[in-house]
N, C-alpha and C positions, 0 to 999 in steps of 0.2 A: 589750700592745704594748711591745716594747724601745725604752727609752729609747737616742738618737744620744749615741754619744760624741766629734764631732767639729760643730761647728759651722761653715756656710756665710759666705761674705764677706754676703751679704744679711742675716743673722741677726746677725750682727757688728755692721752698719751701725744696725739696728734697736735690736738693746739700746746701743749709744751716741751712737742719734739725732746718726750722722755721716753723708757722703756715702758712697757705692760706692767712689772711688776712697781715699779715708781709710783704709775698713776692709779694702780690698787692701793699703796700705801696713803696718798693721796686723798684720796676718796675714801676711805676707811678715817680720817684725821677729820674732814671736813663732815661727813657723816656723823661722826663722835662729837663734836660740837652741834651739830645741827637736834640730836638727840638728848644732851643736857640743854637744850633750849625745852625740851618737850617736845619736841615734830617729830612725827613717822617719817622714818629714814626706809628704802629699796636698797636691797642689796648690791652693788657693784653699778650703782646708778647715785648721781648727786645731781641736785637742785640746780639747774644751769644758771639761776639769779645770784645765787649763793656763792657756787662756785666766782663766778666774774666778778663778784664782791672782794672774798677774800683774797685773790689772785691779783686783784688791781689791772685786770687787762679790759681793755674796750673790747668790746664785740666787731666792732670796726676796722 
């Protein structure tokens, strides 16, 4: 199975035990950044490298 390279607002909310609305706010900020970079950004979906980047959490 291929691993997802983008991560859901639900899957957000989960690895940092936030609300729904947190991790739309979340991913709307990370999204916005990813977009003054010039990258096509998904709606209510963020780049799961991206994400672990700016978040400083291991996947582990």
């Amino acid at each position: 199975m291929e691993e997802k390279t983008f991560l859901t607002v639900d899957e957000v909310a989960e690895i940092l035990t936030v609300s729904k609305s947190k991790a739309y706010e979340i991913v709307r900020q990370l999204n916005k950044e990813l977009k003054e970079k010039g990258l096509i950004t998904v709606a209510a979906r963020v780049s799961k490298a991206y994400f672990y980047e700016r978040m400083c959490y291991s996947k582990e």
